[in-house]
C-alpha positions in Angstrom: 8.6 -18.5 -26.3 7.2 -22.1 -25.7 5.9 -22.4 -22.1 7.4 -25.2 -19.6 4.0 -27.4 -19.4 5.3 -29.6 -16.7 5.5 -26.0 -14.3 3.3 -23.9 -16.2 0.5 -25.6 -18.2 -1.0 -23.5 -20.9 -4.5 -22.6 -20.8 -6.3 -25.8 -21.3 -3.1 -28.3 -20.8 -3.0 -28.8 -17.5 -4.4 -32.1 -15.5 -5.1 -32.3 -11.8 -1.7 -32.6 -10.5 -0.5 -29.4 -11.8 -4.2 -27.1 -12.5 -2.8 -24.7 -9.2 -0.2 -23.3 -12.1 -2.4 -23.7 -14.9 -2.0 -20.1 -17.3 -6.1 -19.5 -17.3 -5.3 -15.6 -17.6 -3.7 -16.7 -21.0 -7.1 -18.4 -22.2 -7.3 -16.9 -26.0 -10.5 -17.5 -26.1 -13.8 -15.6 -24.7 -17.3 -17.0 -23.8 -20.0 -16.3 -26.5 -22.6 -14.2 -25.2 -20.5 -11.3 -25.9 -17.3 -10.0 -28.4 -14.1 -8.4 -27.9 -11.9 -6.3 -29.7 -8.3 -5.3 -28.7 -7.2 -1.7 -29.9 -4.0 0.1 -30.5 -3.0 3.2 -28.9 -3.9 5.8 -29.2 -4.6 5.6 -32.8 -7.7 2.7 -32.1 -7.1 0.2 -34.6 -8.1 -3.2 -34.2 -5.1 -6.3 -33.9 -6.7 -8.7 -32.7 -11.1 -9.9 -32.4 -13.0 -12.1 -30.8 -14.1 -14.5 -33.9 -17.9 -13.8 -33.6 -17.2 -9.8 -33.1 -17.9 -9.6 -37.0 -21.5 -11.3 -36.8 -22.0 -9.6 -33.8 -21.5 -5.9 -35.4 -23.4 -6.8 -38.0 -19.9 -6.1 -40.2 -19.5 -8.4 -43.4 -15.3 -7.5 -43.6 -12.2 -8.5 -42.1 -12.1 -6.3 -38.7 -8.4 -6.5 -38.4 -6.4 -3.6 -39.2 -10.0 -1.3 -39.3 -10.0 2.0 -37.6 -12.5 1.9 -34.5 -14.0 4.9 -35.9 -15.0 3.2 -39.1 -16.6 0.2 -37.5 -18.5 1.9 -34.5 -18.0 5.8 -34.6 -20.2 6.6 -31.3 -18.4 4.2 -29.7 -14.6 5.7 -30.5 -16.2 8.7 -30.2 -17.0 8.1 -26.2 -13.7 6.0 -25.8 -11.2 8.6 -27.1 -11.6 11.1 -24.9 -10.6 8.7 -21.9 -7.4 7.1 -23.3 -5.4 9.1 -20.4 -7.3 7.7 -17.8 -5.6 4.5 -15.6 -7.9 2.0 -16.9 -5.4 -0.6 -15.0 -7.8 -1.9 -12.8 -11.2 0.5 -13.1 -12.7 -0.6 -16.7 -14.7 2.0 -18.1 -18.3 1.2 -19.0 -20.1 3.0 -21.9 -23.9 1.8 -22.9 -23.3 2.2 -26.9 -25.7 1.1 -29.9 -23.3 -0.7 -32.5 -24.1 -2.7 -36.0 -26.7 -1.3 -38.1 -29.5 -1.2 -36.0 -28.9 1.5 -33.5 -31.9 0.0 -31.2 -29.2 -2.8 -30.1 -27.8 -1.5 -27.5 -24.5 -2.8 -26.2 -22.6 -2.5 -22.9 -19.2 -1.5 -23.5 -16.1 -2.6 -21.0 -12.9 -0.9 -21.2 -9.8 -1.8 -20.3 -6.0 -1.4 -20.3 -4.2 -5.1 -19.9 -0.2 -4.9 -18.3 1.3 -5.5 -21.7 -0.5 -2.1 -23.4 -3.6 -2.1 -25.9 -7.1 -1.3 -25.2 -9.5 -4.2 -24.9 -12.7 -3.4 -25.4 -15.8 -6.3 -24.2 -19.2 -5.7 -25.9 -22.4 -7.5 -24.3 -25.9 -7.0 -24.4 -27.0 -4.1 -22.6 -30.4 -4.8 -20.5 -33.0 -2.4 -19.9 -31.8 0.5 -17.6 -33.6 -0.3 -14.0 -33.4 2.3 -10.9 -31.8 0.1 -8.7 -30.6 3.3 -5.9 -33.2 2.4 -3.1 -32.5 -1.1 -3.2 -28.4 -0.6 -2.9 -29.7 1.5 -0.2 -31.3 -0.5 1.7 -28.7 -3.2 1.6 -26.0 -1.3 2.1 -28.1 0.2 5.7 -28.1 -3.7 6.6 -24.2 -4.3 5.8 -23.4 -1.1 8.0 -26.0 -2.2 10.9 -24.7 -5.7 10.5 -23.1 -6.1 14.5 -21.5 -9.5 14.3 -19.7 -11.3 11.1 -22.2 -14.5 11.6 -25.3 -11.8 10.9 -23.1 -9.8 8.2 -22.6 -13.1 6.1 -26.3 -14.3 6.3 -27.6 -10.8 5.1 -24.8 -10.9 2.4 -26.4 -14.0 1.0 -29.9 -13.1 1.4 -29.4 -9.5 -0.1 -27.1 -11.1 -3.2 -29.8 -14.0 -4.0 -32.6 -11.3 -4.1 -30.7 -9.0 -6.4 -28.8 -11.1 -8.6 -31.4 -14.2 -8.7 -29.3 -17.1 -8.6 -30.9 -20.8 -7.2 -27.6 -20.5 -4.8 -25.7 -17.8 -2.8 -22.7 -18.6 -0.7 -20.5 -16.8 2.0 -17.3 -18.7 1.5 -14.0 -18.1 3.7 -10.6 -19.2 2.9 -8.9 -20.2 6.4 -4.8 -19.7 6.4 -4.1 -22.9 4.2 -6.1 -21.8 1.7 -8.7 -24.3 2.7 -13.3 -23.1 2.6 -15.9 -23.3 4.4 -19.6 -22.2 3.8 -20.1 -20.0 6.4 -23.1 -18.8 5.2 -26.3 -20.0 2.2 -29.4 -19.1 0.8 -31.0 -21.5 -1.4 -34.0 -22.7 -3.1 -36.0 -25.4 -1.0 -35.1 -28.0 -3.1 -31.4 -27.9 -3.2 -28.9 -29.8 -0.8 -27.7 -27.8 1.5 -23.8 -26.5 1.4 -23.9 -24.8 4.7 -21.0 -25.9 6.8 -19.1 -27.7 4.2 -15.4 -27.2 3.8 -13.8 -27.6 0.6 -9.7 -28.5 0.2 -7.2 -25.6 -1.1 -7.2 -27.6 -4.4 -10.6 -27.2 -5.3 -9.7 -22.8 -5.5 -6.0 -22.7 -6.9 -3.6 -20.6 -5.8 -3.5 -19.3 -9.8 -7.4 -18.8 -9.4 -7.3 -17.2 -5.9 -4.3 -14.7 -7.5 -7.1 -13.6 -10.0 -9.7 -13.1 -7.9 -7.8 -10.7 -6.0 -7.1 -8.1 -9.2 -10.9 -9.3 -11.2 -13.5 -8.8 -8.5 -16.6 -9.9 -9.8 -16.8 -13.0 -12.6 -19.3 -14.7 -14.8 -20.1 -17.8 -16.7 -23.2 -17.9 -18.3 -23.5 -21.7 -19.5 -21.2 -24.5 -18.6 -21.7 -25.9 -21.6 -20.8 -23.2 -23.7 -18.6 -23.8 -27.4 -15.3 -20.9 -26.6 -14.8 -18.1 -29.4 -11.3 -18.2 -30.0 -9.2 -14.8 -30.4 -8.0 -13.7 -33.7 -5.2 -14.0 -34.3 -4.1 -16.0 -30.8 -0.8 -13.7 -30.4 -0.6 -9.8 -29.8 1.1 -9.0 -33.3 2.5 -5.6 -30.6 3.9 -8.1 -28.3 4.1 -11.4 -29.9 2.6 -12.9 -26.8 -0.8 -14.1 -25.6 -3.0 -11.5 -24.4 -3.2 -11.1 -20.3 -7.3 -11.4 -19.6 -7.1 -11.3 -16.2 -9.0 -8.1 -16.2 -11.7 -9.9 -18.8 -15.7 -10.2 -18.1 -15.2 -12.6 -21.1 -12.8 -15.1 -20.2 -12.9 -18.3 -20.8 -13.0 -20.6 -17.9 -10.2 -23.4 -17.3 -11.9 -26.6 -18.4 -11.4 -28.3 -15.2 -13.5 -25.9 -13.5 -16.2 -26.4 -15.9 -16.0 -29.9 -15.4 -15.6 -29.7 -11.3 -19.2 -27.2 -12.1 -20.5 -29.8 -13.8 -20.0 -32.7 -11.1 -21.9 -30.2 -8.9 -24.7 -29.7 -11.2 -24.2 -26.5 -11.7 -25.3 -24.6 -15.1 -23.9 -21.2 -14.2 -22.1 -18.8 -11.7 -21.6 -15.5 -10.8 -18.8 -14.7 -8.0 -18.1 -11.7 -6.0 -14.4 -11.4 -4.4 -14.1 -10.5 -0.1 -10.8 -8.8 0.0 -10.0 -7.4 3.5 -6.3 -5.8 4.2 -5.6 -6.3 0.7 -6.1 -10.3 1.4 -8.6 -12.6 -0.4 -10.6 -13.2 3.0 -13.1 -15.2 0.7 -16.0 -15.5 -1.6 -19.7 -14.6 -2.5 -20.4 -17.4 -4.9 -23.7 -17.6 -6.8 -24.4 -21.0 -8.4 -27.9 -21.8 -11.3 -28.5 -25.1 -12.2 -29.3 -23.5 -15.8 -27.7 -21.2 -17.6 -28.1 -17.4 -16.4 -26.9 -14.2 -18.1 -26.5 -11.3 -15.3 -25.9 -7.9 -17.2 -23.0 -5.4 -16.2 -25.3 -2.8 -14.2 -26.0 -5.9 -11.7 -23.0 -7.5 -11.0 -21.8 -4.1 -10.6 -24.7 -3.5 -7.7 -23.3 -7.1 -6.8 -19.3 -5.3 -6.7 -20.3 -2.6 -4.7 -22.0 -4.7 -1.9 -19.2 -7.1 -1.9 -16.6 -4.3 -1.2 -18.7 -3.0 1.1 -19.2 -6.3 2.8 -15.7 -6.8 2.8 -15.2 -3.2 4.6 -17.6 -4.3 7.2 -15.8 -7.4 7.7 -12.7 -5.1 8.2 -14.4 -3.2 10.5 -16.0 -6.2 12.7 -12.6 -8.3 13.2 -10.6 -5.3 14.0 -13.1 -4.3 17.3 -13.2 -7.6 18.5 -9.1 -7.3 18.5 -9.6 -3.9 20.4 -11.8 -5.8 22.9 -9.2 -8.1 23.6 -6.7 -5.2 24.0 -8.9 -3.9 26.4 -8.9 -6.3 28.6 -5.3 -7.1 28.3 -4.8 -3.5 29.2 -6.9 -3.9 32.1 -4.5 -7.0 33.1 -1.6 -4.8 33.1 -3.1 -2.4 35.3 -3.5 -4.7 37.5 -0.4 -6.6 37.7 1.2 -3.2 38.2 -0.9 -2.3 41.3 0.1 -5.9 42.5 3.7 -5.0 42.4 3.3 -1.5 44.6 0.4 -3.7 46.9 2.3 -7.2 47.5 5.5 -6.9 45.7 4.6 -9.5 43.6 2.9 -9.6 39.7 1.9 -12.9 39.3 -1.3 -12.9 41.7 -3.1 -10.5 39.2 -2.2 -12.7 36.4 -3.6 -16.0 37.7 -5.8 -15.4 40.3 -8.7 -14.7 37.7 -7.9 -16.8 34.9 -10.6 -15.6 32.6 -8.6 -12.4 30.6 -5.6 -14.9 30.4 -7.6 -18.2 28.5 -10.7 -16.3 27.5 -9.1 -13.8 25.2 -7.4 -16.3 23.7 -10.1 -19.6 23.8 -7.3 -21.6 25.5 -7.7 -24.2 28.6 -4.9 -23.4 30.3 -1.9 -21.7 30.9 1.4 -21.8 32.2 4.3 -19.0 32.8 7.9 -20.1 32.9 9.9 -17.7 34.5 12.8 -17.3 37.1 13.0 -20.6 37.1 9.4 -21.2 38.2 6.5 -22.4 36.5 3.1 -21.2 37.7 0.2 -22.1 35.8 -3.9 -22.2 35.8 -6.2 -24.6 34.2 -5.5 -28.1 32.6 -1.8 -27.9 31.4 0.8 -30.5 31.7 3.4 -31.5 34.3 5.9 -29.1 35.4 8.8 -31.2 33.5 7.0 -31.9 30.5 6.3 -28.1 30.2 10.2 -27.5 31.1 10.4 -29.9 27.7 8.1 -27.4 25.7 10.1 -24.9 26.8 13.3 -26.1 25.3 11.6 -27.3 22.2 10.2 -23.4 22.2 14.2 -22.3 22.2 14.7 -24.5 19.2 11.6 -22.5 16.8 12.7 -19.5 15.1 12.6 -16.2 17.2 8.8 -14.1 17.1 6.4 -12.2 18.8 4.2 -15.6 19.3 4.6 -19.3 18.2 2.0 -21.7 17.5 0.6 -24.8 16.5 -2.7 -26.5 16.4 -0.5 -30.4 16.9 1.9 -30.9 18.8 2.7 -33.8 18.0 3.2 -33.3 14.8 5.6 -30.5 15.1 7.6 -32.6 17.7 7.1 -35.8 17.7 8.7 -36.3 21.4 5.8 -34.9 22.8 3.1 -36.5 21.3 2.0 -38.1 24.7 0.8 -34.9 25.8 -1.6 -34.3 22.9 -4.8 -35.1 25.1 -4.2 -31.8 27.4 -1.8 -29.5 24.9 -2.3 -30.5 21.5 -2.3 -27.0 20.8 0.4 -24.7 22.2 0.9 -20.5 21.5 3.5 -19.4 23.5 4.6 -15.8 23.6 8.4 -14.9 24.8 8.4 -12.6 28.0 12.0 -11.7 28.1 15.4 -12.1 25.9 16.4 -14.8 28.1 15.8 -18.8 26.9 13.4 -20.3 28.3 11.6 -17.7 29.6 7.5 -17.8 28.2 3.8 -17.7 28.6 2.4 -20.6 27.3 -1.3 -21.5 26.5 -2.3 -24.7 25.8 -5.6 -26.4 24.1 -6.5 -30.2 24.2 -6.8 -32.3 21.4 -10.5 -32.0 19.8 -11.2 -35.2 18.3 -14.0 -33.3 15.7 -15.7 -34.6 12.3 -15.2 -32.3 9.6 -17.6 -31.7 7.0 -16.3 -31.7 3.7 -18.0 -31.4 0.2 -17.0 -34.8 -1.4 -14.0 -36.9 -0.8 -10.7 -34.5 -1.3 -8.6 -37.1 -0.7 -10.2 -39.7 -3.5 -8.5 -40.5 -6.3 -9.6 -38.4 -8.9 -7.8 -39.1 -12.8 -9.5 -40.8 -15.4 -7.0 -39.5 -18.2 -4.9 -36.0 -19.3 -7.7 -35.2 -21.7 -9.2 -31.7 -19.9 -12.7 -32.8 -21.3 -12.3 -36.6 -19.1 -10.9 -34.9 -16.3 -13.5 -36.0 -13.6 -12.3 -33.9 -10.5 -14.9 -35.4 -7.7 -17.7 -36.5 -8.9 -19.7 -36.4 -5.9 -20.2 -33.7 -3.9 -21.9 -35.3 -1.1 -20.9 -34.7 2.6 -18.2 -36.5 3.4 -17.2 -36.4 7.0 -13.8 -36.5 8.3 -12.4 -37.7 11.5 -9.7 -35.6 13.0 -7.1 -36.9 15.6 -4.0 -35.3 16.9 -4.9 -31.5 16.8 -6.6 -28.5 18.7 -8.9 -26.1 17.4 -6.7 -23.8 15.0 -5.4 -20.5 16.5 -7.0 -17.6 14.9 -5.0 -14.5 13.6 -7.5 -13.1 16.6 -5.8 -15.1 18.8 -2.2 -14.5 17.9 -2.4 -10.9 17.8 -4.0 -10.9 21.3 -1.4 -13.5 22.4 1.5 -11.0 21.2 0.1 -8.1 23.2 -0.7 -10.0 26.8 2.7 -11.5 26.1 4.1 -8.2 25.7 2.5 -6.6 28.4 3.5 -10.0 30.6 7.5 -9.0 29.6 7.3 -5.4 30.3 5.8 -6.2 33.9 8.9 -8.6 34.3 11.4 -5.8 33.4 9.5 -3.1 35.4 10.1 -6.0 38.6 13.6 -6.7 37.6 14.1 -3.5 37.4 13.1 -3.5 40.9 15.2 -6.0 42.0 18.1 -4.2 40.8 17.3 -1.8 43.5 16.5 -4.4 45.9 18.1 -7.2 45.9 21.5 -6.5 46.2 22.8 -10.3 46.4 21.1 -11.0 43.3 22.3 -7.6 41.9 25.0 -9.2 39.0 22.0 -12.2 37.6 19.4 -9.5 37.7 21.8 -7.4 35.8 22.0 -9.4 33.1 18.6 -10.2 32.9 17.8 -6.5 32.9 21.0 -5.4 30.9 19.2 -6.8 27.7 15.8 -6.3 27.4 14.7 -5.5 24.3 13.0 -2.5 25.7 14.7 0.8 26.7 14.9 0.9 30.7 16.9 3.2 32.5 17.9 2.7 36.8 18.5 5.4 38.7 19.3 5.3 42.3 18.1 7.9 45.0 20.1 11.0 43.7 19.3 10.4 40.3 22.8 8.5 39.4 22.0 5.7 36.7 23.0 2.5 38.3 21.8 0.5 35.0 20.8 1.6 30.8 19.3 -2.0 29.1 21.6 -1.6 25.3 18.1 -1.2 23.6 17.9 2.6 25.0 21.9 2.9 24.2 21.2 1.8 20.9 18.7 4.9 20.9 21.8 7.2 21.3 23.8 9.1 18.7 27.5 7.4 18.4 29.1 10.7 19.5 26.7 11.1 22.6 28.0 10.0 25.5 25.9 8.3 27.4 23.9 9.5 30.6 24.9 9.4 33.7 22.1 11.3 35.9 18.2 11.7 35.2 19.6 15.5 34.6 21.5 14.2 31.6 18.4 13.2 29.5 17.2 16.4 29.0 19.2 16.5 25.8 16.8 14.0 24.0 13.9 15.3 24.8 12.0 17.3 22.2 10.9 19.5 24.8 13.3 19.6 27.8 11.8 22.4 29.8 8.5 19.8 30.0 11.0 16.5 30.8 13.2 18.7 33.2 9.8 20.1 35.1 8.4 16.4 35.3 11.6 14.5 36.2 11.7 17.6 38.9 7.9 16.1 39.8 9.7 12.3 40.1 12.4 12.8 42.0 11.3 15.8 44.9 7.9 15.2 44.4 8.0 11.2 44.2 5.1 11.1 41.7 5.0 8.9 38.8 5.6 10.0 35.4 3.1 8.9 32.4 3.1 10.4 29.1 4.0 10.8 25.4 7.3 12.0 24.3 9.3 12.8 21.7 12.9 11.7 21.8 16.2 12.8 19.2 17.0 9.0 17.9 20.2 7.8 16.0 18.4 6.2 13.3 15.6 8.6 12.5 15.9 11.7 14.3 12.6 12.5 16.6 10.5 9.1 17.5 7.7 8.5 19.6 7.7 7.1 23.2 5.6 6.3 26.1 7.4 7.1 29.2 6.7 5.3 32.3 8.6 6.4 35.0 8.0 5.1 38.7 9.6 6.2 42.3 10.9 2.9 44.2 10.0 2.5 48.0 11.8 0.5 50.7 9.6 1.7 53.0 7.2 4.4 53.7 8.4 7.7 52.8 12.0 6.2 51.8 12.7 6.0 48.1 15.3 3.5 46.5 15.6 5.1 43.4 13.9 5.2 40.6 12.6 3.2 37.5 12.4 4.4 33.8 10.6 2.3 30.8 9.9 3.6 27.2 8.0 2.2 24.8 8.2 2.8 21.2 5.3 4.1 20.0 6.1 4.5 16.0 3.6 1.8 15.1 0.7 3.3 16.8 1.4 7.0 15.6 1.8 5.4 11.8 -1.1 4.0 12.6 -2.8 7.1 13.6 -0.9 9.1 10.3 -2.6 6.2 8.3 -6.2 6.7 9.9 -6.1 10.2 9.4 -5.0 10.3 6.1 -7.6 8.5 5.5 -10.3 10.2 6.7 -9.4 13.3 5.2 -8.6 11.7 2.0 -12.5 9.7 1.7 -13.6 13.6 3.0 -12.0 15.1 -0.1 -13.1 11.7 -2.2 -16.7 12.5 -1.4 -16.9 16.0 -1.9 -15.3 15.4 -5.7 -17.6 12.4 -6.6 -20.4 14.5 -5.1 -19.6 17.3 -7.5 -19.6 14.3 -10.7 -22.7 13.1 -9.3 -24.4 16.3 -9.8 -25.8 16.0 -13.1 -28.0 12.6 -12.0 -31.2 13.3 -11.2 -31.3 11.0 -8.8 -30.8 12.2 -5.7 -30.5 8.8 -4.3 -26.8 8.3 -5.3 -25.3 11.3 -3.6 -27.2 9.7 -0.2 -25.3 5.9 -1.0 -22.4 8.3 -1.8 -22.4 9.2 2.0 -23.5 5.7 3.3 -20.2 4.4 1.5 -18.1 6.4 2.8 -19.3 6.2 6.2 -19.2 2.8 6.1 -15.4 2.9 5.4 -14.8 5.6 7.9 -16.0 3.3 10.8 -13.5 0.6 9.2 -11.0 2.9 9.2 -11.7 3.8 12.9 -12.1 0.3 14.6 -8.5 -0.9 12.2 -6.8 1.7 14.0 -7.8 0.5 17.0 -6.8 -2.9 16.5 -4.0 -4.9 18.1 -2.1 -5.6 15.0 -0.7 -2.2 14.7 2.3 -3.2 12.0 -0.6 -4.2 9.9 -2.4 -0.9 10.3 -1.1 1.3 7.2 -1.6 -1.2 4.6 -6.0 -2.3 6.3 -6.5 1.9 6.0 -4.9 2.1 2.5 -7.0 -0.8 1.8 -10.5 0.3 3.1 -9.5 3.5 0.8 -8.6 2.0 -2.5 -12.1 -0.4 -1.8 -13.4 3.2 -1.3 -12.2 5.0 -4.7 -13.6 1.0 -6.6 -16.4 1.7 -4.8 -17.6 5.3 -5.9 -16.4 4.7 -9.6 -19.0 2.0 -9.4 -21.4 3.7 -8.0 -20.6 6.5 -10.6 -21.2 4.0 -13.7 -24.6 3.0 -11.9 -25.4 6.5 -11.8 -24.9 6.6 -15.5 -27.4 4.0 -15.2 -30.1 5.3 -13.9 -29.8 8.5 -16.0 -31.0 6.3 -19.1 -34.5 6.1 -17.7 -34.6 10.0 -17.9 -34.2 12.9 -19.6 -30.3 13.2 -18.1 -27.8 13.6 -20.8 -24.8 11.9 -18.8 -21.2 13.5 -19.6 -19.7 12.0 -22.3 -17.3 8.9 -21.1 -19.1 8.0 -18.2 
């Protein structure tokens, strides 16, 4: 089937308007410093060659249709037994003498492409080095790295002294897709990078896609002559074969070209992925042409994941710092209810937890028809005005934007104090939230070349001339605020969350109280999204919010007394001796309880259950507030899971590692897998607890990369001894 150019440009066709959905997976042709040869299963004969794979074995006859066993018998021999392993995403490396001088010794990269076939990737082998105390070393510094600034600065220093490049960047995509060069090491003479920010456009979407599934990728030589595939079309699948797993691949000409514009000769370029998210980049630029062989970039693919784990590990405990002290703010707006009947002294008589966790300037809480606020914010109407434009966004935990005035152009006159606004609803109610606001930063920004110059000279790939210059080029930016970091929305979510259940716990109070007000406060109460419960003095509910309703079966009828919860309790005899404690007793109830849902039978809450004073000695009733806890139990499932499964992971590999000599490997074995256990502890800590399954399963699938690296560089280092290495490996 033909491919739509104008949405989908074959590899090679596309021009600058549309290279973001250029096919460069579909390249059909490979880089000549090495051959490849795609296999059938599981019988291993070759369909399709790279067109210097011939001269390259040393094999004067058509390869197509030959029997891998024919052509390179040691090689087959070693590959066969491993046809039932996934080779999906884990290539198998063999070190392999092919042609007819068995001196020439080849690396050998296996893999298994979506569509079926083996693909096999010969290139020169270099000479076996012992590179376990170095990975050592480096991988010490990544774990003992205590702040992402010092973690990216040793990632480039520790990446230009292993894999030698002129150039090493840390580069990090921001949530537009946008880079920035947070970190460099460079030869004397070069510019310097450091600082720079690049446009989405320069890293396509297509690119970034392939990044994500190949971590680690090479070119050699910019100005190297592709060897096209033979014959261009799977004769199994009458398509173009899929090389996004390739070492081989051709690059998309208009990356050459933007290379060459940089005067750059050749790359190597190691993928971040954190939470199973391209967080960035560790690119290595030449000025000449380099060759890196397989056993190095796999030292470089083993740092990077483990960079990438730290990186984990480093955002996630400054989240659970924030949550700390947002924690602490609760605390004390729920002492300043029992102390002066009143939250809101605790939350803005020291500012600092409310703008510091969250880098803002100031402030403001709209509620009850008040506004209170603290630092420099607007007027009370024109924050009434963000308010309303706040009911008119779609519904979330947080909203946010960096301009204002862009978003709503009405309100562009307040851009100087509240360019930026993140708000976070405190009750069901409209117009009801906690607002922070940061002023317009009138900033230059630092880009690398023009973006925004004009950049065709043609449709011909080899005239494309995407910014020549790569100068600074400095921005000025009106109209916005600093962005809002994902750090800053999670935290945002949780004081905003911890803000609305101090507002129910008060209403809740109210009910009680203020009898006038007893049919508004109701309502207010009536539907809160969390599950409340208002008893009066004997223990007769006098209000149930729907959300804890909702929790009941549709044949249960619902409670009328504190006596009639026992039934949902997991354990009544506990819940009956503690509501005993609440109600004779008069002391507050905290704990973890398991109650019998509708939806899914037994689920997690915190129970928070509070005896209500008029005076001394004279109780009003009595105040009930769950909180769901599912999230942060998956998110302790997930965490142990995962500990047990990297136990069990290192106790197997340690077992495969046994027959190196080097005892070196089984001590990174246990550096890596620390390494990913601390990750794993400070993501479960986090703040982002929805997010916390998929960051564990991530930190253990970098795990199983990692130790299947670690395995092939084990194989290694057994070629400089007497080790005969199991077949395969």
């Amino acid at each position: 089937m033909t491919p739509d150019l104008s949405s989908s440009p074959a590899f090679g066709y596309a021009d600058l308007s549309n290279c973001e959905r250029e096919q460069i997976q579909l390249a059909a042709s490979i880089q000549p410093h090495g051959a490849l040869i795609v296999l059938s299963e599981p019988d291993l004969v070759v369909i399709q060659v790279s067109e210097n794979a011939g001269s390259l074995l040393r094999i004067d006859r058509d390869l197509i249709g030959a029997r891998l066993d024919e052509l390179v018998p040691v090689l087959a021999a070693r590959v066969r037994p491993r046809l039932g392993d996934n080779l999906a995403q884990i290539p198998l490396v063999l070190r392999t003498p092919v042609g007819v001088r068995p001196e020439r010794d080849f690396d050998a990269i296996v893999h298994r492409p979506p569509a079926g076939g083996l693909v096999v990737e010969l290139e020169p082998s270099g000479a076996a080095v012992d590179l376990s105390a170095r990975i050592n070393a480096a991988l010490q510094t990544i774990i003992a790295s205590a702040s992402l600034r010092s973690l990216c600065d040793e990632a480039a220093r520790i990446f230009k002294s292993i894999a030698g490049y002129d150039r090493v960047m840390v580069y990090r995509f921001d949530d537009e897709g946008h880079g920035e060069v947070l970190s460099e090491q460079r030869e004397p003479e070069l510019e310097a990078y450091l600082g720079n920010r690049y446009p989405d456009s320069d890293i396509p979407r297509i690119a970034r896609r392939l990044y994500e599934r190949n971590r680690i990728r090479l070119l050699v030589d910019v100005d190297y002559e592709p060897v096209r595939i033979h014959p261009r079309t799977s004769p199994v699948t009458g398509e173009d074969l899929d090389m996004s797993l390739c070492s081989l691949r051709s690059m998309s000409p208009i990356h050459i070209q933007y290379l060459k514009n940089m005067g750059v000769g050749a790359t190597l370029v190691a993928s971040l992925l954190v939470g199973g998210r391209l967080w960035g980049l560790i690119a290595c630029h030449h000025r000449g042409p380099r060759f890196v062989q397989y056993e190095i970039r796999a030292v470089c693919e083993l740092l990077a994941e483990a960079v990438a784990t730290r990186i984990a590990a480093l955002e996630s405990f400054v989240q659970a710092q924030a949550e700390l002290s947002v924690r602490r703010l609760e605390q004390r707006m729920v002492e300043a209810i029992s102390r002066e009947g009143d939250w809101t002294s605790a939350l803005f008589d020291d500012p600092r937890t409310l703008l510091q966790t969250v880098d803002a300037a100031g402030a403001a809480l709209i509620c009850d028809g008040r506004i209170l606020t603290t630092g420099e914010v607007p007027g009370t109407r024109d924050l009434r005005e963000i308010g309303a434009w706040l009911d008119t966004q779609p519904r979330s935990a947080v909203m946010a934007t960096a301009s204002l005035r862009r978003d709503e152009p009405r309100l562009a006159d307040l851009t100087p104090v509240a360019s930026g606004i993140l708000a976070a609803p405190v009750s069901s109610c409209m117009g009801e939230y906690l607002i922070w606001c940061r002023p317009e930063r009138v900033r230059t920004v630092t880009w690398g070349g023009n973006p925004f110059k004009p950049v065709f000279s043609g449709n011909d790939p080899a005239q494309l001339s995407p910014r020549r210059s790569f100068a600074q080029w400095h921005q000025v930016v009106e109209g916005t605020s600093d962005p809002w970091t994902s750090a800053n929305l999670a935290t945002a979510r949780l004081i905003g969350e911890s803000v609305a259940d101090v507002i129910q716990q008060f209403r809740s109070v109210r009910v009680l109280i203020a009898q006038a007000q007893l049919a508004q406060v109701r309502s207010q109460v009536r539907v809160s999204e969390q599950p409340i419960l208002i008893a009066d003095a004997d223990g007769v509910f006098l209000l149930t919010t729907q959300s804890f309703e909702r929790l009941l079966h549709p044949d249960q009828p619902p409670p009328q007394c504190l006596d009639d919860l026992l039934a949902l309790f997991s354990e009544p005899a506990e819940a009956r001796r503690r509501l005993n404690e609440l109600v004779n007793h008069r002391r507050a109830w905290r704990g973890e309880v398991e109650l019998n849902t509708r939806d899914i039978g037994l689920r997690p809450f915190l129970v928070r259950a509070d005896p209500v004073f008029s005076s001394p000695g004279s109780v009003l009733g009595f105040v009930i507030l769950l909180t769901d806890l599912s999230e942060r139990k998956s998110a302790e499932d997930a965490r142990h899971r995962v500990q047990a499964g990297l136990l069990e992971q290192q106790k197997l590999m340690r077992q495969q590692l046994q027959w190196s000599a080097n005892p070196m490997y089984r001590e990174l074995l246990s550096a890596i897998v620390g390494n990913a256990q601390l990750a794993a502890l400070e993501v479960t800590d986090g703040v982002d607890l929805g997010r916390v399954p998929a960051l564990v399963d991530a930190v253990q699938s970098s795990v199983h990369r990692t130790t299947q690296l670690l395995e092939h560089l084990a194989w290694y280092s057994a070629q400089n001894t007497k080790d005969d290495p199991p077949i395969g490996n």
